[in-house]
C-alpha positions as CSV (number, residue, x, y, z in Angstrom):
1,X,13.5,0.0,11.7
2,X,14.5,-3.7,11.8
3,X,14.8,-3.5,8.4
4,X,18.8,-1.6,8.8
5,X,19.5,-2.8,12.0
6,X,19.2,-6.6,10.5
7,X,20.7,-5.9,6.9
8,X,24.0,-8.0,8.3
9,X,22.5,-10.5,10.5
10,X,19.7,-11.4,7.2
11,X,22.7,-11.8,5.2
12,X,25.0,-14.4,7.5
13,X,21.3,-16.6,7.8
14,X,21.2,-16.7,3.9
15,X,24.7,-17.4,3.2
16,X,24.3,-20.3,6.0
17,X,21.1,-22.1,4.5
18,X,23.1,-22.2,1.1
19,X,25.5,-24.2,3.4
20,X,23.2,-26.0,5.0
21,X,21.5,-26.7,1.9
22,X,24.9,-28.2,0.2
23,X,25.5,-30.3,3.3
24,X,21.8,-31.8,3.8
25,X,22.4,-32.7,-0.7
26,X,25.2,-34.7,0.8
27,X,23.5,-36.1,3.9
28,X,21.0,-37.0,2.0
29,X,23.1,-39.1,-0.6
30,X,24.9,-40.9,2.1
31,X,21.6,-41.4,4.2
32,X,20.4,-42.9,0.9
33,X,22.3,-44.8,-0.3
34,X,25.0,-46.3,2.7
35,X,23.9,-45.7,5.9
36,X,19.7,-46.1,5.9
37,X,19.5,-47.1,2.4
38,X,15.6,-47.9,3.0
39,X,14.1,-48.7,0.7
40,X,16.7,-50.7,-0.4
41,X,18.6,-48.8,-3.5
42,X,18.7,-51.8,-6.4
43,X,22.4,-49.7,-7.2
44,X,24.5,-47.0,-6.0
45,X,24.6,-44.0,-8.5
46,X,28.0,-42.5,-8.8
47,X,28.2,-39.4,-6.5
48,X,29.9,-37.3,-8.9
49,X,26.7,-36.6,-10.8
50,X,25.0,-35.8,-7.8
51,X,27.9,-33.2,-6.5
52,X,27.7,-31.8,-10.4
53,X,23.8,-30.9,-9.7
54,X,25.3,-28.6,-6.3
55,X,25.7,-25.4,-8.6
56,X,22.1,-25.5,-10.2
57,X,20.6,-26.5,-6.3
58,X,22.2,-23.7,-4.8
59,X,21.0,-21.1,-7.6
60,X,17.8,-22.5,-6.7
61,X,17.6,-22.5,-3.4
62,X,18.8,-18.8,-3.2
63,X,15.8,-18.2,-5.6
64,X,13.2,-19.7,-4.0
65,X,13.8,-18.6,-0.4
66,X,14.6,-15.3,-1.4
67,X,11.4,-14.9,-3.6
68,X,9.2,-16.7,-0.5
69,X,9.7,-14.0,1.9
70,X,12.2,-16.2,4.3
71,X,14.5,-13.4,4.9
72,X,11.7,-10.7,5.9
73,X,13.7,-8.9,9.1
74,X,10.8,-9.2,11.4
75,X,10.3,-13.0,10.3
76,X,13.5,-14.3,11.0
77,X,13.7,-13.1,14.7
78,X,10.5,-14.9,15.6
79,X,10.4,-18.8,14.8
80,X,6.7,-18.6,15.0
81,X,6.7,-16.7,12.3
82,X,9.3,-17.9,9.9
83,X,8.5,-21.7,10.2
84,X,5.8,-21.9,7.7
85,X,7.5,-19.4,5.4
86,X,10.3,-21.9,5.5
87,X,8.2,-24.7,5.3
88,X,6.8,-22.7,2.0
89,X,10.2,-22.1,0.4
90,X,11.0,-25.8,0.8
91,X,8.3,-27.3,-0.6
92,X,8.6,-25.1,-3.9
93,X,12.2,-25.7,-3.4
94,X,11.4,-29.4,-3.9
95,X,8.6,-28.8,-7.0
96,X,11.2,-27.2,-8.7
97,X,13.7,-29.9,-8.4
98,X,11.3,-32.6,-9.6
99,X,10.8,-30.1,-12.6
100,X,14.7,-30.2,-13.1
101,X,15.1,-33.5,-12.6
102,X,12.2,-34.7,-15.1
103,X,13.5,-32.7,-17.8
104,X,17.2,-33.7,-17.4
105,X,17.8,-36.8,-19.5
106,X,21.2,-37.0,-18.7
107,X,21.1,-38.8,-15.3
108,X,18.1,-40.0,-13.4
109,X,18.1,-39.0,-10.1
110,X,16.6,-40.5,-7.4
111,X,13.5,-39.2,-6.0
112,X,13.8,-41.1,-2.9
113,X,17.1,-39.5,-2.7
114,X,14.7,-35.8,-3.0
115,X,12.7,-37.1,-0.2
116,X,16.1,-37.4,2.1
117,X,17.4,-34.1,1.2
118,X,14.6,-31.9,2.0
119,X,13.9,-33.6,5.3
120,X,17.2,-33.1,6.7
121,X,17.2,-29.9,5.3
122,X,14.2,-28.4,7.2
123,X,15.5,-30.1,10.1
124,X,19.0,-28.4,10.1
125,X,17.0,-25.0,9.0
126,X,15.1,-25.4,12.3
127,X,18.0,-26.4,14.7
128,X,20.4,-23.8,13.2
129,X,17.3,-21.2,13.7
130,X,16.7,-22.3,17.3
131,X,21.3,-21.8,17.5
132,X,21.1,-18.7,16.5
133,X,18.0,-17.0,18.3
134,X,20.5,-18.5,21.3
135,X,23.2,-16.9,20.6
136,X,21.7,-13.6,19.7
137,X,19.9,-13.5,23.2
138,X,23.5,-14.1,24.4
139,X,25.2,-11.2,22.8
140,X,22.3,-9.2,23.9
141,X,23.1,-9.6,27.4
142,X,26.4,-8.3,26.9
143,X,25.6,-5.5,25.2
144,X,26.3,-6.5,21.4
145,X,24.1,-5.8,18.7
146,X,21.7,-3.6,20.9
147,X,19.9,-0.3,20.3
148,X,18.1,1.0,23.0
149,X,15.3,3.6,22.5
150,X,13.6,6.0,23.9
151,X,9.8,7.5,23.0
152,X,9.0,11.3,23.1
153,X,5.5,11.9,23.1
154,X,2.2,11.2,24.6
155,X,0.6,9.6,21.4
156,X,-1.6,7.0,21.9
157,X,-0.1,4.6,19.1
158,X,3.0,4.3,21.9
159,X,1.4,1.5,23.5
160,X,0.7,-0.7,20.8
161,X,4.3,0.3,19.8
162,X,5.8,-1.0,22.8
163,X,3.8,-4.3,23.0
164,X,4.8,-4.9,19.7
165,X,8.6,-4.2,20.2
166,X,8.6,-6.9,23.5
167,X,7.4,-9.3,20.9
168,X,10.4,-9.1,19.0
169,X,13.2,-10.3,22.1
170,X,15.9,-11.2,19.5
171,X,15.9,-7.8,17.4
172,X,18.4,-5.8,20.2
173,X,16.0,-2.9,20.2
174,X,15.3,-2.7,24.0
175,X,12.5,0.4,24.7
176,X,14.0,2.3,27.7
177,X,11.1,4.8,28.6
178,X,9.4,8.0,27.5
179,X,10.5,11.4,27.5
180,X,7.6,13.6,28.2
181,X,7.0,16.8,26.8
182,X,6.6,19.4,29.8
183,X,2.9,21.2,29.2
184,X,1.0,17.6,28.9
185,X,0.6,14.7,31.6
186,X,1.1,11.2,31.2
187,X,-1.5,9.1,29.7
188,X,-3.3,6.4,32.4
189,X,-2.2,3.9,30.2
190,X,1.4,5.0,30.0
191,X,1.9,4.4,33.5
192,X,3.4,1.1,33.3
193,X,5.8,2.3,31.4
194,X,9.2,4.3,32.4
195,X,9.3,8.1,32.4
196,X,13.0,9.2,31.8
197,X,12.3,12.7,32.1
198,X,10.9,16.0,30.6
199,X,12.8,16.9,26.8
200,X,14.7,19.8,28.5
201,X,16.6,17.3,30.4
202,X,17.5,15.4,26.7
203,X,21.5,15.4,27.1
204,X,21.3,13.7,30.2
205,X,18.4,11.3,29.4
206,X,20.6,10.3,26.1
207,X,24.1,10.0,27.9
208,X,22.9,8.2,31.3
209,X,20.6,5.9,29.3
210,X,22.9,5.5,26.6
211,X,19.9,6.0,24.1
212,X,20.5,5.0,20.0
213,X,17.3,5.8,18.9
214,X,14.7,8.5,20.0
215,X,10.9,7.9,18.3
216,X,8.6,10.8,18.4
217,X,5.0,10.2,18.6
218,X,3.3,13.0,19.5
219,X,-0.3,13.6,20.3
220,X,-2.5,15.8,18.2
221,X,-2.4,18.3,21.1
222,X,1.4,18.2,20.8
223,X,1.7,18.3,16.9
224,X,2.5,22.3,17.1
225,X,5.9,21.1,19.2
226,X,6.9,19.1,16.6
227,X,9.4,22.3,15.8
228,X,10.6,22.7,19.1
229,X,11.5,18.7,19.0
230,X,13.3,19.8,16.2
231,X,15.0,22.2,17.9
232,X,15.9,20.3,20.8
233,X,17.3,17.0,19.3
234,X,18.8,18.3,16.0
235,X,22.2,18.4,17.8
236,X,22.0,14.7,19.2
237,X,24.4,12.1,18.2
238,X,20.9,9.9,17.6
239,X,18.4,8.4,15.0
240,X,15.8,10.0,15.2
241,X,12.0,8.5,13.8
242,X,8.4,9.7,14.2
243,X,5.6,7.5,14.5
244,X,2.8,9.3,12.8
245,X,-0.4,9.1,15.1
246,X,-3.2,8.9,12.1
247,X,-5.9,8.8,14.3
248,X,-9.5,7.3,13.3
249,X,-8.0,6.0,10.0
250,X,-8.5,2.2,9.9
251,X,-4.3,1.6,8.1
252,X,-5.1,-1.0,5.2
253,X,-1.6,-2.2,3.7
254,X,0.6,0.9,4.5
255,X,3.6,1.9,2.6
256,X,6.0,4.1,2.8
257,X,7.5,5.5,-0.2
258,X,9.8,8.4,-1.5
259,X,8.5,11.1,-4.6
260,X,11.5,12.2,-5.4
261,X,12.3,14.1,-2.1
262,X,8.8,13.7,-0.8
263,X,8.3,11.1,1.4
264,X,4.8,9.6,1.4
265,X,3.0,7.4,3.8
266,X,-0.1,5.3,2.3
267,X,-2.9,4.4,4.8
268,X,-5.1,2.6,2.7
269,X,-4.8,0.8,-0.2
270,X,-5.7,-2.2,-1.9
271,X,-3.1,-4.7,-2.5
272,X,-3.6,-6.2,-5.8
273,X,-1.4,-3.9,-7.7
274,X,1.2,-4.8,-10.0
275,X,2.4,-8.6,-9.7
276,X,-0.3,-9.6,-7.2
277,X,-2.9,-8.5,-9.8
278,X,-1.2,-10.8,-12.4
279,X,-0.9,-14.0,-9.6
280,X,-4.4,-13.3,-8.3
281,X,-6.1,-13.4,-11.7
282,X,-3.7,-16.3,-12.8
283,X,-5.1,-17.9,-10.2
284,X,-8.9,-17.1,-10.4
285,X,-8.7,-17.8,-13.9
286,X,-7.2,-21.4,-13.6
287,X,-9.1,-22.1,-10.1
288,X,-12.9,-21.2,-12.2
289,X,-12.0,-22.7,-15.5
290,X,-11.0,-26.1,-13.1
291,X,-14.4,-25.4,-11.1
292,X,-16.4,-25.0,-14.0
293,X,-15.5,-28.3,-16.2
294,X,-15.7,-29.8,-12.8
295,X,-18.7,-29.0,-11.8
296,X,-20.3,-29.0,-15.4
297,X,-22.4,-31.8,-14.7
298,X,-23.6,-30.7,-11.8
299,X,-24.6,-27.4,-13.1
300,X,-26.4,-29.6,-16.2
301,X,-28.4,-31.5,-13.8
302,X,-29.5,-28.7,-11.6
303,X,-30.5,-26.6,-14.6
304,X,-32.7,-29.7,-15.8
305,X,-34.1,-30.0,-12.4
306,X,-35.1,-26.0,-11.9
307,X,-36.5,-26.3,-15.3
308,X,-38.7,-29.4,-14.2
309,X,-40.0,-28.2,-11.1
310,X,-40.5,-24.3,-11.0
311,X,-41.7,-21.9,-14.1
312,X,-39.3,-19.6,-15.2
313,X,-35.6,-19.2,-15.7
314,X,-32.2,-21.3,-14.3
315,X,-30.6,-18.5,-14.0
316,X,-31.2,-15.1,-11.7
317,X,-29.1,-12.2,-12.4
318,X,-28.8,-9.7,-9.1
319,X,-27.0,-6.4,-9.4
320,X,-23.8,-6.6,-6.7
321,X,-20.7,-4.3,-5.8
322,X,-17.4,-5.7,-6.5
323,X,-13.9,-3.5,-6.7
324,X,-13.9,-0.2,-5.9
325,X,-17.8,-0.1,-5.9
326,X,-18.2,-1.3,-9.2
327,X,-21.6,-3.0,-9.9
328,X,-21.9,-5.9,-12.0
329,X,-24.6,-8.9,-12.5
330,X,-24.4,-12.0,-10.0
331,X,-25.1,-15.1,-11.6
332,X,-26.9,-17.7,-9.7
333,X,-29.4,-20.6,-10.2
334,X,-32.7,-19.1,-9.6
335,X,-33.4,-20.9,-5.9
336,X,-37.1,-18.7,-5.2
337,X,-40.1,-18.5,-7.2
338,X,-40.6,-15.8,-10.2
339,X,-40.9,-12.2,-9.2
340,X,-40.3,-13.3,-5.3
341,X,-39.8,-10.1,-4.5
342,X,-42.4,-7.8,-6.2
343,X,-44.4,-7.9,-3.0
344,X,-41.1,-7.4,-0.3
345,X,-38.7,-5.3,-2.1
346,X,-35.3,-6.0,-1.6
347,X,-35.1,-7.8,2.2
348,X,-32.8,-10.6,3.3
349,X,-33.4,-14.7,3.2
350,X,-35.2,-15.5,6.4
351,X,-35.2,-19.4,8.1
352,X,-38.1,-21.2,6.1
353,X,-38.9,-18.4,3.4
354,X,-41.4,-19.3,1.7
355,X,-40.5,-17.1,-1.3
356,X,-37.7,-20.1,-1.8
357,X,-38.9,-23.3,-4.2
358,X,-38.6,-26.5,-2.8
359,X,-35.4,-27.5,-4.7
360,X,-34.1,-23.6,-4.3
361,X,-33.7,-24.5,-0.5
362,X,-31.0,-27.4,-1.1
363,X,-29.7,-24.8,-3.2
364,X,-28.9,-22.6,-1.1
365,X,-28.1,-24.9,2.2
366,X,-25.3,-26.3,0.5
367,X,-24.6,-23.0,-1.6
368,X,-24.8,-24.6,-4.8
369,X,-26.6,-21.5,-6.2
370,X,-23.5,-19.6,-6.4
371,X,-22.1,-21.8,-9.0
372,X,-22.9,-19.6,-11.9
373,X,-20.6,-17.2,-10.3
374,X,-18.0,-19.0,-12.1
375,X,-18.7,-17.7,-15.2
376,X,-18.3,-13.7,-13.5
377,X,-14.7,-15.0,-11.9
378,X,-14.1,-15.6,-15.9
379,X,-14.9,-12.8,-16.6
380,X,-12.6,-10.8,-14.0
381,X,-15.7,-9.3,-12.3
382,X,-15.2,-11.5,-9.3
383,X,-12.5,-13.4,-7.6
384,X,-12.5,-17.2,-6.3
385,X,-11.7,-15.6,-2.9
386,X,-12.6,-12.5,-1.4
387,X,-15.7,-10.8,0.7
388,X,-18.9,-12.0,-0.5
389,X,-20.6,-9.2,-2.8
390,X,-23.4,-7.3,-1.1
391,X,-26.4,-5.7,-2.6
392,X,-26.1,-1.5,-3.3
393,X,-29.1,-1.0,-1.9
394,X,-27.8,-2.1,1.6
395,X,-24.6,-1.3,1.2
396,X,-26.2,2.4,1.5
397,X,-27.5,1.5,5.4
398,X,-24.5,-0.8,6.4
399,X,-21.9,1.8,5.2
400,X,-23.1,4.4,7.7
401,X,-23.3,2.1,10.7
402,X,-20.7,-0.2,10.2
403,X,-17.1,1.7,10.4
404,X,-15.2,0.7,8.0
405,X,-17.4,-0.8,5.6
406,X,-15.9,0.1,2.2
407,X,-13.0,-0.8,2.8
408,X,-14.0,-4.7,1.6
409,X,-14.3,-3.1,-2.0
410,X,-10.2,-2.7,-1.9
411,X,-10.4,-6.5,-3.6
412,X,-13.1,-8.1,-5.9
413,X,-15.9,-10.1,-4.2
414,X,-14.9,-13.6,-3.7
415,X,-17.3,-16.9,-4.5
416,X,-15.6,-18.1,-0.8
417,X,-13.6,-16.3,1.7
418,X,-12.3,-15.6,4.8
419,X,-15.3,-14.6,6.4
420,X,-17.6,-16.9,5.2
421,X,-15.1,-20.5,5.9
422,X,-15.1,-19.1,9.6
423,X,-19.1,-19.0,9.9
424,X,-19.5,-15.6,9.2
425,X,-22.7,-15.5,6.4
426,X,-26.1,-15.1,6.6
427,X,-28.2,-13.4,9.5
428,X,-24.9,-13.3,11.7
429,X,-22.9,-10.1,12.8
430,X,-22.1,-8.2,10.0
431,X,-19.3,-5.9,12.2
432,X,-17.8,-10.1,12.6
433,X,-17.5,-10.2,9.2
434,X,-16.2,-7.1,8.2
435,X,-13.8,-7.5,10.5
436,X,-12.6,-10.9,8.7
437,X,-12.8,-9.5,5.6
438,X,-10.1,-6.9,6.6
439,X,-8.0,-9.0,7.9
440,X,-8.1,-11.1,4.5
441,X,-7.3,-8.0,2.7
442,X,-4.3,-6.6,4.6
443,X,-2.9,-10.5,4.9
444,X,-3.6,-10.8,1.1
445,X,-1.0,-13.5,0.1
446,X,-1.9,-16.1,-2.9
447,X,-1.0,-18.2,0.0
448,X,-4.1,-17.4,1.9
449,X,-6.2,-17.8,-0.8
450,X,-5.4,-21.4,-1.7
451,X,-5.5,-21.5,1.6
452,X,-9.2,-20.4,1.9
453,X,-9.9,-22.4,-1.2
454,X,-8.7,-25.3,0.5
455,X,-10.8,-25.0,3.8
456,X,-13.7,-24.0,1.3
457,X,-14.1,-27.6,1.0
458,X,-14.7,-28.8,4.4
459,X,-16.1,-25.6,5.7
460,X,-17.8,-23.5,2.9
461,X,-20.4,-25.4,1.3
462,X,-23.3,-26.7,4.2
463,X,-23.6,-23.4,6.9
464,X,-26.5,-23.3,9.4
465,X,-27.0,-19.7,8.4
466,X,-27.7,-20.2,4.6
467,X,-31.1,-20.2,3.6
């Protein structure tokens, strides 16, 4: 929807930050080098080598913002949102130019010089953002670049529709009201919203409210109209979209896509196909084989100290789900005494369980007993980030309670994740964490998870609720 209506507007923004990113190149030499020259530059370069590098820094730039998601239509008419997307692109932006830079043996460029540039060019990026949210609000007041649209229906995904569409102040697309359908009353929570009339009334309602776009989201009580919409608005000069009204489906990365002629809406999927398959295990891969050498003499010593003070093995093998309900074997260091639960059966950790070992309690206060779960991430049965793999035998009770519930298996289990970094682990509400764990997956981003593996440190070791 934005997507069209935007196509020019996206276009002038990235044509301007190439601009903008040739002018802050030559800010930042002058900056450097004449007017702050701090530190103090021990001699000027010439600036003709510098101008000579503008060709490759533009390809670049153009590149990197394009690839970081910077010109998204939704993203660039809300600051909020494109700010760290920006603040993303430029920081690759400036990786990649030490890359260059070290590799050209040419002419050394100065880093301080790097510094400069990308400084003043996130600061012009802002500022000409901020400009040009201005001016669109301006044109929209008199009357340029505006759609206005109208809803026909009584579908209940119309208010989450409108409340999203207010969000979005700079986009032009200004809801007018609903157009009802005659046999059904209003919803109570449509009330705050305008009625412009019944759909027999449509040439009217489209010339005196100057409508563009007409969105039908019918009810399932209304779905058998659907031909008479048809029939009424096939001969109106307007766009015409329907907002499918899917019910108790919880959507999980939807897509809309063509088969040939078909077109074909996806509710749920996972998304780790194609590229983000290749980045995620690129990154679970590095991230464990990091992990591991790091940790290696950690895992040494607490192998030496299981062996010392508790019979048996280091290691416990416990049969989890992982993607798509696939069971595999859980490595961890064994943290409870042999055959713990022959007398229990399979039953959660409790506070002061005296089925733990003395050292298996630090263990598993400070989660060091997932370390062997390295060696599954290896092997591509589990991720460095996702939900935390659950046993089969309860995933048979929570997945008939807990709506939702298998949708977590759309990823591989994670050694940390969303969930569990915001407290969510151990006896603590499992409906709480399920609900994180869909977020993660339908924000999936390699972003997010070095994001997650980031706040792993400070949050995901030592939780109140491990034992």
């Amino acid at each position: 929807m934005l997507k069209r209506h935007n196509e020019i507007l996206v276009t002038m923004i990235f044509l301007w930050d190439l601009v903008l990113c040739y002018a802050s190149w030559e800010l930042a030499y002058f900056a450097r080098f004449f007017w702050l020259n701090f530190p103090a530059a021990k001699f000027i370069p010439p600036h003709d080598q510098y101008f000579k590098a503008v060709a490759v820094l533009i390809v670049l730039t153009g590149i990197v913002f394009v690839f970081s998601g910077a010109y998204q239509s939704q993203r660039v008419l809300r600051l909020s949102q494109e700010l760290p997307h920006l603040l993303k692109a430029c920081f690759w932006l400036f990786i990649g130019l030490l890359a260059i830079a070290f590799f050209y043996r040419k002419f050394s460029y100065s880093r301080i010089h790097m510094l400069y540039f990308m400084s003043i060019f996130l600061v012009l990026l802002t500022l000409f953002r901020m400009g040009m949210q201005s001016m669109l609000k301006m044109l929209h007041k008199r009357g340029w670049h505006v759609r206005n649209i109208a809803i026909l229906g009584n579908s209940e995904m119309i208010v989450n529709f409108v409340e999203t569409l207010n969000q979005y102040h700079n986009s032009g697309m200004v809801f007018k009201g609903i157009i009802r359908l005659p046999r059904n009353n209003t919803r109570e929570s449509f009330k705050k919203f305008p009625v412009l009339g019944n759909i027999e009334e449509i040439d009217s309602i489209v010339n005196d409210y100057k409508i563009d776009q007409i969105f039908i989201a019918l009810s399932n009580e209304e779905k058998t109209d659907l031909s008479y919409c048809y029939e009424v608005l096939f001969d109106q000069m307007v766009d015409i979209k329907i907002i499918p009204d899917l019910g108790p489906f919880k959507l999980l990365h939807t897509d809309v896509e063509h088969f040939d002629d078909v077109p074909i809406v996806t509710i749920v999927q996972s998304p780790m196909d194609g590229w983000n398959s290749v980045q995620k295990r690129v990154l679970d891969f590095c991230g464990s084989l990091f992990a591991t050498i790091l940790f290696a003499p950690v895992m040494v010593i607490i192998s030496a100290l299981i062996k010392l003070t508790s019979p048996g093995p280091v290691l416990y093998k416990q049969e989890r789900m992982g993607l798509d309900g696939v069971t595999f074997q859980a490595l961890k260091f064994r943290s409870m005494h042999l055959n713990a639960e022959n007398q229990t059966g399979a039953v959660w950790a409790v506070p002061n369980d005296n089925r733990r070992t003395v050292l298996g309690s630090i263990l598993r206060k400070t989660s060091l007993d997932e370390l062997p779960q390295l060696f599954n991430i290896l092997k591509g049965e589990m991720s460095m980030v996702g939900p935390r793999p659950e046993r089969p035998v309860f995933i048979s009770d929570f997945k008939k309670r807990i709506p939702n519930y298998m949708l977590r298996h759309k990823v591989k289990a994670g050694l940390t994740g969303w969930a569990q970094i915001n407290g969510w682990r151990g006896d603590t509400s499992l409906e709480k964490r399920i609900e994180y764990d869909l977020f993660y997956i339908e924000h999936w981003s390699i972003w997010f998870d070095i994001k997650i593996l980031f706040l792993t440190i400070f949050k995901g070791f030592i939780n109140p609720n491990a034992y």
